[in-house]
N, C-alpha and C positions, 0 to 999 in steps of 0.2 A: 623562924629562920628566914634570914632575907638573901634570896637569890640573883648572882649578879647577872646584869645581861649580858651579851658577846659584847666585846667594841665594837661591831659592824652596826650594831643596832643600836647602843647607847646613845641618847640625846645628849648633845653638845652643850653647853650652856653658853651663852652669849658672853659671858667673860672669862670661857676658856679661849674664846678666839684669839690666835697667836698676836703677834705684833706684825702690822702691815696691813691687816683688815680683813676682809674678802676676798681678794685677789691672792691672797696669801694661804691665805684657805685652799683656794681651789689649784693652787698651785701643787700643795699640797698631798690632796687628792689625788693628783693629776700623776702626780710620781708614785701614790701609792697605785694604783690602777696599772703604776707600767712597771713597778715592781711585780706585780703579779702575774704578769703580760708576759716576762720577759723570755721564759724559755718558748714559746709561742713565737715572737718572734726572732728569735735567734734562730728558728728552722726554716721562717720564709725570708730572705733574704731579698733586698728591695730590687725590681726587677728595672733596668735603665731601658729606656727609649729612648735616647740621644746617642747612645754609644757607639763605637768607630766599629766599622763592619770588621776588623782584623781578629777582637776581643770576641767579637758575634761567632767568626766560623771556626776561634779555637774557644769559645763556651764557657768564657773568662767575664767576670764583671767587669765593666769599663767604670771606670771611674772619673770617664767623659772631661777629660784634661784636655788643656789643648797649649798649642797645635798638635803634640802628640801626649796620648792618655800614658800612664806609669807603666802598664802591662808593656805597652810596645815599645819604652823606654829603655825597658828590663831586658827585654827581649832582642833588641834592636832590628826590629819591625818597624815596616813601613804603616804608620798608622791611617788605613784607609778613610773615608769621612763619606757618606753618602745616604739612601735613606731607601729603602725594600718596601716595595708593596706586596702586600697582601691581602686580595680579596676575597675576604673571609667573608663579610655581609653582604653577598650578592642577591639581588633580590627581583621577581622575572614578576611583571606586571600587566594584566590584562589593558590593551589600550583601548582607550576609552570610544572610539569611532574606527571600524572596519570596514573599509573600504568597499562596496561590492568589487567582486569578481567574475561578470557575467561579461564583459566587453574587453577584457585585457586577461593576458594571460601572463604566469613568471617562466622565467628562464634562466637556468642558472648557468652559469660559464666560467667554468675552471681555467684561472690564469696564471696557476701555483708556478705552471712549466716557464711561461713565458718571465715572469719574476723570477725565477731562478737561475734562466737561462744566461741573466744580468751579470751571476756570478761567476768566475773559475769553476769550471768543474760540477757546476749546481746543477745542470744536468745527468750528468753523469748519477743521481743520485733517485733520479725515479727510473722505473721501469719503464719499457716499452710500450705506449698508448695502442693501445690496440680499437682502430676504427673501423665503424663498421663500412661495409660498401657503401654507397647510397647511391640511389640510381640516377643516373648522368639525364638529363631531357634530351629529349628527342634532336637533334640537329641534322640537315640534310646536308650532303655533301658537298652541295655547293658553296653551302655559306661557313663553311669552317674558313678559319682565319680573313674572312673577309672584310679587312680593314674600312675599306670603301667603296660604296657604291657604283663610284667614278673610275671603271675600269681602262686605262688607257692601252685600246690598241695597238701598238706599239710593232712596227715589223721587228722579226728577227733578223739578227744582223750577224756579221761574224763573227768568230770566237775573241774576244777582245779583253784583256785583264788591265787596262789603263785605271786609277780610279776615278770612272768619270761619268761611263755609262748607270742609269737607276731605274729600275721602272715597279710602277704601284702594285701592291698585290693583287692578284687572283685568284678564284674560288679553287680552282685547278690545283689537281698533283699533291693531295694532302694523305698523309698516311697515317693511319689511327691505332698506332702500336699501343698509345698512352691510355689506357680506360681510365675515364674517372677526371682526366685533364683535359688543357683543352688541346687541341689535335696540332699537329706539328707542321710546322712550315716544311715540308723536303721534298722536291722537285721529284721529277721521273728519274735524272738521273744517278739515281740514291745507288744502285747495283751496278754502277759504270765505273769502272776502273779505270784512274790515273794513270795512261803513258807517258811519261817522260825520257830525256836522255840525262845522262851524269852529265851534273856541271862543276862548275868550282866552286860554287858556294859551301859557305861551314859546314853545311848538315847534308851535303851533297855523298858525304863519300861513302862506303859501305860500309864504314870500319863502325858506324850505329849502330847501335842493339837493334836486334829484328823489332817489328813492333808483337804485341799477344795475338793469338788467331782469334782471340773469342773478341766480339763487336756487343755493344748493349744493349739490349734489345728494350728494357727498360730504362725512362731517365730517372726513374725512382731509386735507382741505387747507387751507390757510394756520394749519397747527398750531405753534405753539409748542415745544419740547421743552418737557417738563416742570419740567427742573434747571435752565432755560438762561435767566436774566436778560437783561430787555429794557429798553431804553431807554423814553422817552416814546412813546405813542400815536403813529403817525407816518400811519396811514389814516384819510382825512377820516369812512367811516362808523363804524369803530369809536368815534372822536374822537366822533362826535356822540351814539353812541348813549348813551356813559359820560357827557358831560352832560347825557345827558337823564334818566339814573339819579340822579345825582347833584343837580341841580337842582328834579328833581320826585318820583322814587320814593324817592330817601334820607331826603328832607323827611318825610315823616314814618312812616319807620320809625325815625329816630334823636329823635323826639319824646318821647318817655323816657327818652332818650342824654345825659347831661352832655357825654359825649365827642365823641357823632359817629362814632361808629365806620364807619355805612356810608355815610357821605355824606366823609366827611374823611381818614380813618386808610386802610380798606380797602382802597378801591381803588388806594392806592399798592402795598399788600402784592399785589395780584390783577394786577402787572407781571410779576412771577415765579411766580404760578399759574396759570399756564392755567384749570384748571379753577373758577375763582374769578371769573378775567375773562369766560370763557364765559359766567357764571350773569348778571354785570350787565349785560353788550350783551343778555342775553336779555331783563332786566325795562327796560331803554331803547327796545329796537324796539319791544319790547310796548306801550308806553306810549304811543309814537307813532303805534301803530297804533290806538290809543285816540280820541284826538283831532284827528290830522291825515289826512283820510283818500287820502291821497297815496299812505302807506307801507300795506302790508300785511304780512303776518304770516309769510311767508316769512324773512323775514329774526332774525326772534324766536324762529321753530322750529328754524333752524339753529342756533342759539345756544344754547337751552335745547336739543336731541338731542345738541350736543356736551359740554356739561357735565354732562349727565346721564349722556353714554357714559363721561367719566371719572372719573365719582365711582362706580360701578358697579363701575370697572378696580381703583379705588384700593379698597375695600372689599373686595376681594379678597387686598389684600395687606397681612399684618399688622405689617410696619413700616409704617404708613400714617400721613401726619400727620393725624391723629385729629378736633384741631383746626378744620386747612383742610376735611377733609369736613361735618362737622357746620354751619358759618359755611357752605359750598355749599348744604347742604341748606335750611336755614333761608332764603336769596336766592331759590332756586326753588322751594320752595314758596309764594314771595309773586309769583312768576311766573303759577302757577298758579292764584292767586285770583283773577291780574288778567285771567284768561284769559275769552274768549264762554261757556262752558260750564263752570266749575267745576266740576259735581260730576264732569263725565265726563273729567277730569283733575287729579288728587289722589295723583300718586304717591310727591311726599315730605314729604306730612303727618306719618306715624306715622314716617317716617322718622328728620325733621328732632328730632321728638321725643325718639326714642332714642336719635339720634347724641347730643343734651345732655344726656340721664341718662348717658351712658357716660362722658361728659368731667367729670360733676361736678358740673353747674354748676347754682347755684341761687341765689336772690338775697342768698346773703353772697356768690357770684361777684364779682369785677371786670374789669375790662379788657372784652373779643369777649366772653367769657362772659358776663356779666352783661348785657351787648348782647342778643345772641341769644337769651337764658330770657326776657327782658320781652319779645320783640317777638314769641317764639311762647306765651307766656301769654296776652297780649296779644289775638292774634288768634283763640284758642281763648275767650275769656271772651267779643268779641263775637258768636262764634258760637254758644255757651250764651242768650247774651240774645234771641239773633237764635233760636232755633230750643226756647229751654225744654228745654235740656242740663242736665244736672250735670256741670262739670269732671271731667275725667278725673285731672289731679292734683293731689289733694286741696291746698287753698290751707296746710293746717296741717302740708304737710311741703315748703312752698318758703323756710322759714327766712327771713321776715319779722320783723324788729324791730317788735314793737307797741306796746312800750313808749313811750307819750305823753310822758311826762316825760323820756324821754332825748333833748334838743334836739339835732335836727340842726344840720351845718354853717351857716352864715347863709350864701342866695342857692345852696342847694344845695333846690330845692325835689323836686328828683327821687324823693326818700329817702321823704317825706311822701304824692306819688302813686304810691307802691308800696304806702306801705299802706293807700291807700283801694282800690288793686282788690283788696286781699286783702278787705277789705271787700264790697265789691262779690261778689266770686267765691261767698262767702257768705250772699250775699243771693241769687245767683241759684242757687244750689243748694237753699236755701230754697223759692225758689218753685217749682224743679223738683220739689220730692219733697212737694209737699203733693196730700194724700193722693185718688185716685179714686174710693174707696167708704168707705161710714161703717163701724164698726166694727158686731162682732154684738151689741152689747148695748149701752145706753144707759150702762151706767158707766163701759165703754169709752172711747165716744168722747167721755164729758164728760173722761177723765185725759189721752186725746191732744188735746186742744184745749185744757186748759192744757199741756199739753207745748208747743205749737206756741206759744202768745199771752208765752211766758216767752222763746223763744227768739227771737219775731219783738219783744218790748221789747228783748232784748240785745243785737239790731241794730240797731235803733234807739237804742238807747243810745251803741254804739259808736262810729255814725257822727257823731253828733250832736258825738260827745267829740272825733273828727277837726276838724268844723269849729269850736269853740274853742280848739282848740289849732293850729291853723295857723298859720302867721308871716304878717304883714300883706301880705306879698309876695305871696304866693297869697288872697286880696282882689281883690273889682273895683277897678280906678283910677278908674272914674267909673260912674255910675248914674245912667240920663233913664230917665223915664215916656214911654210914646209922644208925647202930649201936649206934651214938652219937645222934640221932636227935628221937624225937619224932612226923614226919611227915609220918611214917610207908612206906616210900620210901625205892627202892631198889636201889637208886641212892644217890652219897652223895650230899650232901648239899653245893655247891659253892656259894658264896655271892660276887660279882664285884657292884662296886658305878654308874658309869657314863655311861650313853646310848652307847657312842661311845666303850667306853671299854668290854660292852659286846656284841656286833657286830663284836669286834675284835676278845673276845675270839671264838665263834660261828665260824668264818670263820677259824682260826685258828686247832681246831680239827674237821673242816671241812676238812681242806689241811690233814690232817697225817692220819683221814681216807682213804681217797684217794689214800694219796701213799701207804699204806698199801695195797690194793687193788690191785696196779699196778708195783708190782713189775716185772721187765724184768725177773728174773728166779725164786725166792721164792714165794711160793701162800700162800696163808693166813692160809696153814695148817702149815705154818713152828712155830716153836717155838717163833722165831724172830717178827716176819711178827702178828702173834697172838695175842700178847702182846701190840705190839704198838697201834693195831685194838681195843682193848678190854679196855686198859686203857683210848683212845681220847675219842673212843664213851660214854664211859661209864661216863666221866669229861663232855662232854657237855650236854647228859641229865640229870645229875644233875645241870647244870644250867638252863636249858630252866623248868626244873619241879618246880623249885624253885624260880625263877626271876618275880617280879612280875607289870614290867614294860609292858604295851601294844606295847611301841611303834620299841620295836623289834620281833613282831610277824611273819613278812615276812621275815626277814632272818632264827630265828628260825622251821620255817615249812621245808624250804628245808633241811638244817643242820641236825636236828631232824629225816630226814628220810634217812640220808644217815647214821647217826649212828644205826641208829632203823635195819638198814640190818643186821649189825653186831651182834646183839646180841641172845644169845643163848637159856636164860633163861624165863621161860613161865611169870612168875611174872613181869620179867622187860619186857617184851613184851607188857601184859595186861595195862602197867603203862603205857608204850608209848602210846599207845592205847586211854587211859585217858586223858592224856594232850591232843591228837591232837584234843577230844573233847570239852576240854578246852577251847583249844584258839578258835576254831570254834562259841563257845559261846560267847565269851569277845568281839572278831574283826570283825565275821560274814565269814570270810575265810573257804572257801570250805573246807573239808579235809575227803570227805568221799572216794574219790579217794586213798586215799593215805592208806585208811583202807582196799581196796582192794588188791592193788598192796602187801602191808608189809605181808598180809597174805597168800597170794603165795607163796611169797618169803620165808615164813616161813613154808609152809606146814598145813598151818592150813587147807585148804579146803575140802579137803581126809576126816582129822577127824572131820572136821561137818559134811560131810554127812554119817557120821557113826554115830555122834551123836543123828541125827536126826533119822536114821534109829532104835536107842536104844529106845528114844522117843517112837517112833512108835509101838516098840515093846513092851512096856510097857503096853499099852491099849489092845493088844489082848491078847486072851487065853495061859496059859502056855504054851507052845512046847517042847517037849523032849529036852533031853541036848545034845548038837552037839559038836563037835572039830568047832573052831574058822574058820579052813580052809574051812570047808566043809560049809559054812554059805554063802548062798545067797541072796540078796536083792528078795521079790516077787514081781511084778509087780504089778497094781494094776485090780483090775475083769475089763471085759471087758466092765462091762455097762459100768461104768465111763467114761465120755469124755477123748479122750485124752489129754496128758500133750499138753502147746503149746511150742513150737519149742525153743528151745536156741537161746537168740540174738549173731549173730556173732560176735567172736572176735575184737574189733577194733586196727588194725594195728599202731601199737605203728611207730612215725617217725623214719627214718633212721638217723644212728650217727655214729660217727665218723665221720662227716661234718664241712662245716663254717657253721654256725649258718644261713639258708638259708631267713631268717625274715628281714636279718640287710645285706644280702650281695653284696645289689646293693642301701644301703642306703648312696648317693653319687648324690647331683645334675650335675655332672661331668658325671655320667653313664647314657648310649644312653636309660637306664630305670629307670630312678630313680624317686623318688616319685614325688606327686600328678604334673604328667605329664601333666596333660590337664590343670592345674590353674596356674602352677608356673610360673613367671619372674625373671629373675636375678634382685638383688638390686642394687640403683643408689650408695646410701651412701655405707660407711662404718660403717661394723654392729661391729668393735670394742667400738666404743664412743658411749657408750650413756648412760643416766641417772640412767642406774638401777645398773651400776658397780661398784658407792660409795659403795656399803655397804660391 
């Protein structure tokens, strides 16, 4: 019996092979094989690796169609197209050379915070870093905040709020509330209370909100991050104090500003700088504590200790926006003019200086920069006028366009009052360096007295060239004789439109008083020399008695008292007198100083105490009638306690100098400011965001 074998195993013979050949054969096969396969694969279905991520996250085969596959067709799906990694094969490797670790150590340094801080809200999303103390090094008292070695003794002068006066820091008066920072700039008179009277200023009247009784004893709190954007002002006192900046201290610091930078621009930018918004709640409390006498000064020191702790921080570190410090420096030191005692807080005079030589900026500057150079020239020229300085930097390297015949823009009169204080700066440099002793020989000092009478016509030449060439715009709009006006002034009545234009005129019969003054051979008793002295003076305080703009009050006060010498008359005297009351009312500016000096100068003092002696006399008994000559003051009986002692004179500074505040203001110089914090900067402090405007 013959057994068949399976077909799996039967041998084929060579002429069963189909038609086609071999390839037919195997073809064959090939279908039997998948006949056999097939439920097998009908359960693993072919897995796509190209397919649209839509198919992927609703678990759908793509059947990798394009532009859109069929599923997302069906579906009217947007059919994604993209590609996911997934690392599955990760594989961690012994390297083949380790390094020794006997000379170097690692450090790791979490920067999750500061990367996130980049985002809205991203910090909001970690908890509170909790650091540990670390202990502060040892520093002695003397050299906290000690900028510079180069301490300039400097007498103390009167109480004086012009912005003009500056002087260098000292190791003195430091108060170490802040553990763990570096120690605070604040005077003694930190616990001195603000007297003032009500005046008419905006923030003058009582109808303010009281300020909190509670003062901050720490600056570490209600801090800002640094990186961390903020919304709009949402605290009624911060709210008040940034309008009080802005409505009153901006006015005129941006008085030479086309833009506005501190009154307009800034303080939008000082939402996301702390240490920028620090600096204007400082000069806004200050200001209030000026005129309204409600508030005190508590509130201004906190303000002014915490932007100063941060711009200290940031000086240390040379990614630093370069910039933002400089724009900080230059705000507090206008803090610090407006301060009870200026000289004995002056710590980012030379500061604010060299932070703008490092940035550049000079008056081919634009945007913050060109801001900041005028309004710290600015306030260094009134203090040259104010004190018989020579500028510290030299006017013929602030890159001033002098050229008259290159007409500026029309209704841009700014361009024009830049270069009359270069004018000016020059004049008052003039008069600081004329000369204390004659020369040793008579040929001498005939060649330095024409040196001097050639150089004071070519100031006089220059200026004169300014005011024929000005655009009509910088012109009074109206001119009254006292006579014409019904404001019972002894001055006439000048009317100028534009903040910038009456800055200009101000500085203007500022300079021709001046030179009237300092003529190399004629003194002001010449006929010549009289007239020119009598007519400036007498044209500026009829603008400054009549002008009723606030935000030229700072130029006005110095201006105002170098005309106010000249004049002769008791009436216009009294008038002067008036106004600097005035403005001490409206702006909170000191100016009882300046009631003192004028009446020296003028002789008043002699006849008040003759007045007072008449007074006196009035209350006792007749006395015989005497000759005037023969008439002597009695002393008073001997019960009476004695009088107490005269306070000593205080030693007015030395002039005809550089301006000793600004003369080592120069990170370059083996002395130059805040010496013990600064680093040179890595970037370049030309580029950067705030020089669009």
């Amino acid at each position: 019996m013959k057994v068949e074998e399976p077909p799996s195993q039967r041998r084929r013979d060579p002429e069963d092979v189909p038609e086609g050949g071999l390839m037919a054969t195997a073809e064959t096969i090939g279908t039997s094989a998948a006949g056999e396969n097939i439920g097998a694969a009908a359960s693993r279905p072919k897995r796509v690796r190209t397919g649209c991520l839509t198919c992927r996250e609703r678990h759908l085969k793509c059947d990798e169609g394009l532009p859109d596959c069929q599923n997302c067709r069906k579906s009217s799906r947007a059919c994604k197209r993209g590609v996911r990694l997934n690392f599955i094969d990760t594989q961690v490797k012994t390297p083949p050379i380790t390094p020794p670790t006997q000379e170097w150590d690692v450090v790791f340094q979490d920067e999750s915070r500061e990367i996130a801080s980049e985002y809205r809200g991203g910090l909001g999303r970690y908890a509170a870093l909790a650091q540990e103390p670390e202990e502060a090094p040892e520093v002695k008292d003397e050299q906290l905040y000690q900028f510079s070695n180069n301490v300039i003794n400097t007498p103390t002068l009167s109480n004086q709020q012009l912005p003009s006066l500056q002087q260098s820091m000292s190791g003195g008066g430091i108060d170490s509330s802040y553990p763990g920072m570096p120690q605070h700039m604040v005077d003694s008179s930190r616990d001195q209370r603000q007297q003032s009277n009500n005046t008419d200023s905006t923030f003058a009247s009582q109808t303010l909100p009281p300020p909190p009784q509670t003062a901050y004893p720490n600056s570490k709190q209600r801090r800002t991050p640094p990186t961390e954007s903020r919304g709009p002002l949402d605290n009624p006192e911060e709210l008040l104090f940034m309008q009080v900046f802005v409505e009153e201290v901006g006015l005129w610091m941006d008085s030479m500003d086309p833009y506005k930078h501190f009154s307009r621009l800034l303080p939008f930018d000082s939402l996301h700088e702390p240490m920028l918004l620090n600096a204007f709640l400082a000069c806004g409390a200050r200001h209030l504590t000026l005129v309204n006498p409600v508030y005190h000064e508590d509130k201004a020191l906190h303000y002014y200790d915490d932007a100063t702790t941060r711009l200290l921080e940031a000086l240390q570190n040379p990614n630093r926006d370069t910039v933002v410090c400089a724009t900080t420096a230059v705000i507090l030191n206008v803090y610090e003019i407006m301060s009870e005692r200026p000289l004995q807080r002056m710590n980012h005079i030379a500061g604010a200086r060299a932070l703008i030589k490092e940035c550049g900026w000079t008056a081919k500057s634009t945007g913050v920069g060109a801001a900041c150079f005028w309004i710290n020239v600015g306030m260094e020229l009134l203090s040259c006028i104010r004190f018989n300085w020579q500028v510290a930097w030299n006017p013929d390297q602030w890159g001033v366009d002098m050229d008259f015949s290159h007409e500026i823009e029309y209704g841009r009169e700014e361009g024009w009052t830049y270069r009359l204080m270069y004018i000016v700066a020059k004049i008052a440099n003039f008069r600081s360096s004329i000369p204390r002793q004659a020369e040793s020989t008579q040929h001498l000092e005939q060649i330095r007295l024409q040196t001097r009478c050639h150089e004071w016509v070519s100031l006089k030449d220059w200026i004169d060239s300014w005011d024929n060439s000005i655009p009509r715009t910088m012109r009074p709009m109206g001119y009254l004789q006292p006579y014409q006006t019904n404001s019972k002034s002894a001055f006439p009545e000048v009317w100028l439109i534009k903040r910038t234009t009456i800055v200009a005129r101000l500085f203007y019969h500022t300079g021709m008083c001046l030179l009237a003054q300092t003529h190399p051979i004629m003194s002001t008793r010449t006929a010549e020399m009289h007239d020119l002295q009598q007519t400036h003076a007498h044209d500026l305080c009829g603008i400054v008695a009549h002008v009723k703009d606030r935000g030229v009050a700072s130029v006005a006060l110095r201006s105002l008292a170098i005309a106010a010498e000249c004049l002769v008359s008791r009436r216009e005297q009294e008038e002067v007198l008036e106004i600097f009351e005035k403005i001490q009312k409206e702006t909170g500016w000191r100016t009882n100083f300046l009631h003192k000096e004028l009446k020296e100068k003028w002789g008043w003092n002699n006849e008040e105490q003759y007045q007072q002696q008449q007074q006196q006399q009035q209350h006792l008994p007749p006395a015989p009638m005497m000759p005037l000559q023969s008439f002597h003051y009695q002393p008073p009986p001997p019960t009476l306690p004695p009088a107490p002692p005269t306070a000593p004179v205080k030693q007015q500074p030395r002039s005809g100098i550089i301006n000793p505040l600004l003369r080592t203001a120069d990170f370059s110089a083996p002395t130059h400011p805040y010496q013990n914090y600064y680093v040179a900067p890595n970037q370049h402090p030309h580029q950067n965001q705030y020089n669009h405007y």
